[in-house]
N, C-alpha and C positions, 0 to 999 in steps of 0.2 A: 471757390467751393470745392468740399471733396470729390472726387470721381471713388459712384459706388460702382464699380464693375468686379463681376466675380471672376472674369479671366483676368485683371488687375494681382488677386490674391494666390490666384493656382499658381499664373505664372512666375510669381516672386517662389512661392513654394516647391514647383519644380525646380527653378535655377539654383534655388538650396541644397534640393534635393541633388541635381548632377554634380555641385562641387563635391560633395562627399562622395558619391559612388563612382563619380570617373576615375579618380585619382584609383580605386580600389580595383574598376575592372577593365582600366586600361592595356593591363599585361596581358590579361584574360583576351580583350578585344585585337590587340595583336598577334598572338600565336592565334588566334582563327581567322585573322583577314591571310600569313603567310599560310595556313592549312590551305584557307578558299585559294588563294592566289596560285598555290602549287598545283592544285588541282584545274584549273585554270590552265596552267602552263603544257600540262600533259594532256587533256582535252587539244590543246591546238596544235601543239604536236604530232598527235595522231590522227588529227583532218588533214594537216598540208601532208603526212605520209602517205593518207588515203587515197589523195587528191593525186599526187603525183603516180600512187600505182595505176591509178585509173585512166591518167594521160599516158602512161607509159605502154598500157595494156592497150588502149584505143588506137596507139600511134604504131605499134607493131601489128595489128589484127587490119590497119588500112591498105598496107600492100598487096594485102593476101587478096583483099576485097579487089583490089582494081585486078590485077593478073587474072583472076576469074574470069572480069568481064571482055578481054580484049583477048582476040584467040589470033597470036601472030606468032608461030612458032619460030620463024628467023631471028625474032627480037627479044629470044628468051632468056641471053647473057644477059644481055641490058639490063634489062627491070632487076637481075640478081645485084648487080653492081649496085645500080641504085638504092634498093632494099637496105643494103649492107651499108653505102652509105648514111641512106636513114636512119638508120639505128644507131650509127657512129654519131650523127647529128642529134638523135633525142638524150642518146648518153650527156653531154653537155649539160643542157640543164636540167638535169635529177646533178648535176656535182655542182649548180649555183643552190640548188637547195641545201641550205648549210642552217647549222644551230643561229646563226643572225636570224634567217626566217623565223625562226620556234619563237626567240626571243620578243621578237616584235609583236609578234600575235598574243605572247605573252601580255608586253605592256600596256597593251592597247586595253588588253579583255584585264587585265588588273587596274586599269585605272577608274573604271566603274568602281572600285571598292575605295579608293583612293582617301573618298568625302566622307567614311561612313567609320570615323573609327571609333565610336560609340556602339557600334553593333549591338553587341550585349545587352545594354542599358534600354536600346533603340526597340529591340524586340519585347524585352519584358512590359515597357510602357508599350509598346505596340499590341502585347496580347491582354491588358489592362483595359484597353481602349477596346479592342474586339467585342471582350466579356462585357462593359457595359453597354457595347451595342446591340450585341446581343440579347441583355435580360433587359435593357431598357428602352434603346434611341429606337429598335426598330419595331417592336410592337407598339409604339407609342405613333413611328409613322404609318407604320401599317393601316392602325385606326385612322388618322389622318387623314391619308386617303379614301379612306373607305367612309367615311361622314361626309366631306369637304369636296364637292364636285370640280373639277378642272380649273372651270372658269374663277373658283375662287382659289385654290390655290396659286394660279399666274397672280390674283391682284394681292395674297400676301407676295409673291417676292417681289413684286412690283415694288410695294410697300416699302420690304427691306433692302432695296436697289439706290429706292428716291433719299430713305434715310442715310444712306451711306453715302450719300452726292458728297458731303463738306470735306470728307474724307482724299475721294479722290480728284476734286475741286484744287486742295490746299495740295496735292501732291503735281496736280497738272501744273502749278504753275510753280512748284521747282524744279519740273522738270523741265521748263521754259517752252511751254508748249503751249500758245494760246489758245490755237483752236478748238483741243479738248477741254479747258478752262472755260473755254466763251458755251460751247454745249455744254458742258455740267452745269453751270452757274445756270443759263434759261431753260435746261430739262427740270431743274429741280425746282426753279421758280411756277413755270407752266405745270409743272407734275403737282407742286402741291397746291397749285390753286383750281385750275381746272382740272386737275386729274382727281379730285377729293383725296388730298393727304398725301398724295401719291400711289393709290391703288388701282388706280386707272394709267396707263403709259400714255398720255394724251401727246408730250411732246413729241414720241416714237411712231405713234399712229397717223396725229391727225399733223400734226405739223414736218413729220420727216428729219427729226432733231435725232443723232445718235452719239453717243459718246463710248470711251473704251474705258473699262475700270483702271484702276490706277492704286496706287497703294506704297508706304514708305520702304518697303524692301524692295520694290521695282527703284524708286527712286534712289534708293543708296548703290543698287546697279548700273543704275545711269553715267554717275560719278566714280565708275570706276571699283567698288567693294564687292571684295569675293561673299563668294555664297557662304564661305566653311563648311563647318562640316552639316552632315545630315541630322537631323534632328527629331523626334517625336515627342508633340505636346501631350501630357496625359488630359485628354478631354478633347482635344483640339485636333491632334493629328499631326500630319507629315509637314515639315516648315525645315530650314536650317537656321544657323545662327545668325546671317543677315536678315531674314525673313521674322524670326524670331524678334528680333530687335525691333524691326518694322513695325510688326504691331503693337508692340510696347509704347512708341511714337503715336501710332494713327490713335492709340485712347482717348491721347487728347482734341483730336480733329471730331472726335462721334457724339453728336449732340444728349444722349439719352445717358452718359455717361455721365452729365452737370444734373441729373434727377435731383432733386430733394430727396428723393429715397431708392432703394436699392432694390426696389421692385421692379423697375422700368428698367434696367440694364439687362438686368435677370431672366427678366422676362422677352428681350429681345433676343438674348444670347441662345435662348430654349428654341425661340421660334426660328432666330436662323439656324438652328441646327435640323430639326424637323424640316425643315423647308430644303435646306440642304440635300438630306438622305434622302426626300423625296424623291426631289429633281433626280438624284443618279442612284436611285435603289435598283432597277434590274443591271447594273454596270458594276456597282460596289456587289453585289448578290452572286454575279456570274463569276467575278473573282477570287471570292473566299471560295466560292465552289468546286472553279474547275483550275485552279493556279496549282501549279505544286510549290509556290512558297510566294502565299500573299504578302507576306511582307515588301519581299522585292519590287513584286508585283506594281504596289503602290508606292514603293520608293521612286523608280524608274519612271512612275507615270506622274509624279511629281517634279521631279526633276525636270522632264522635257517638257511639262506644261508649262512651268517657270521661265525655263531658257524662251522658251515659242513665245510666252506675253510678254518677256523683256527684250527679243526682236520685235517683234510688230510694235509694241511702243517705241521705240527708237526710230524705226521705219515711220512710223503718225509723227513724231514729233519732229526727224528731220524735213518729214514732206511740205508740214505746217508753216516751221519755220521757211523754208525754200518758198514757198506759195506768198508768204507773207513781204518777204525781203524783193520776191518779182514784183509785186503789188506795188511797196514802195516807190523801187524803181519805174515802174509804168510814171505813177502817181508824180513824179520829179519829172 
């Protein structure tokens, strides 16, 4: 059966779209990652110089401090020796601080730039995505909220939590993980029978059943595949090229995608976005606001959301297996 999914057709459309305009603003994209990065380099530079005038200023202003307090005028060579010593001894390291230091501080703060060499491309589709959020996604949640009292918006994403079990069901168990496998499989059976549809969390409530989402770009992580580079889906948002990939994969794991018709994908893709901005409208609100470069902003808070849920699934799946393989053992 075909799958009608309309992230199915953007996303063919964008990857059209990047093959043409990377090739074009590639050159663009690196004389600004080596601008950002110089700039970059001179920032760190002038903190470890600051750093050190300040250790240097602190560690000459401390002699002075104690000779104040200790009033032994016999003993007044002494403390000068020693003083003089001191200062021969802070001189040393202000001369380990060498261009290595600058460098480092360098590589470390340019390798944040490192994934991101689409820049150019990344913003424009990034400020594409703002404007429709803008004049569209978020007076649409606005209303949303303001009709739809709490308790019903928890039982849509409930809804769209239990729909997307097959998803991370099919990924738990590549990722050889049964425990998460054995919870998704009986959340989503108990969520869609007694929970009505899955709008009720009946397996999370009444029975104490929880599971961790799971997803094919976590999965290609798993195995070892870098992230590449950074990436922004127009419609979709912050992903990279493995993650990108991934959901290309889970299309086929999402039941509402085998519709007979193209309403029911459509219409899921609408309400999880709505349900999305929801959930993190005063979060997403505070950062166009008050960031001086949302883009970053939500680059960086992608990135480390990603890394944090492909440790902790690693962390669930080695604990699972280890619990499983003790069990064995007992069991023999």
């Amino acid at each position: 059966m075909v799958l009608y999914n309309s992230r199915r057709y953007v996303g063919y459309m964008a990857m059209l779209g990047v093959c043409t305009l990377v090739m074009m603003g590639y050159a663009n994209a690196n004389d600004k990652q080596v601008s950002v990065t110089y700039t970059v380099k001179v920032a760190a530079a002038s903190n470890v110089n600051t750093a050190n005038a300040t250790a240097q200023n602190a560690a000459n202003l401390a002699p002075a401090a104690g000779a104040s307090d200790n009033a032994a005028p016999a003993a007044e060579a002494k403390p000068a020796k020693k003083a003089t010593s001191a200062k021969k001894a802070k001189k040393k390291p202000a001369k380990k601080t060498t261009v290595k230091d600058d460098d480092a501080a360098f590589d470390d703060a340019a390798d944040t730039y490192d994934n991101d060499p689409w820049e150019p491309l990344n913003r424009a589709t990034f400020g594409f995505n703002h404007a429709v959020d803008t004049v569209l996604l978020r007076p649409v949640t606005v209303g949303y909220r303001f009709v739809v009292p709490q308790q019903g918006r928890t039982a849509v994403t409930h809804f769209l939590e239990n729909l997307y079990s097959p998803v991370v069901f099919v990924n738990s168990l590549l990722q050889a993980d049964p425990q998460n496998s054995f919870a998704t499989l009986w959340r989503f059976i108990l969520n869609t029978t007694f929970g009505f549809g899955g709008l009720h969390d009946f397996a999370g409530e009444e029975v104490g059943l929880h599971n961790r989402p799971a997803d094919l770009g976590e999965t290609f992580a798993f195995y070892g595949a870098d992230a590449g580079p950074y990436f922004v889906i127009p419609l979709m948002g912050p992903s990279d090229v493995r993650d990108t990939l991934g959901r290309g994969g889970d299309l086929f794991f999402f039941p509402p995608n085998y519709a007979d018709s193209w309403v029911w994908p459509l219409s899921i893709d609408a309400a999880d976005a709505i349900d999305g901005r929801s959930r993190n409208m005063e979060l997403i609100d505070n950062i166009y606001k008050s960031s001086l470069d949302p883009y970053a902003t939500f680059r960086s808070a992608y990135q480390q959301k990603r890394a944090e849920d492909i440790r902790r699934g690693k962390a669930s799946r080695d604990a699972a297996q280890a619990h499983a393989t003790g069990a064995e053992a007992t069991t023999h």
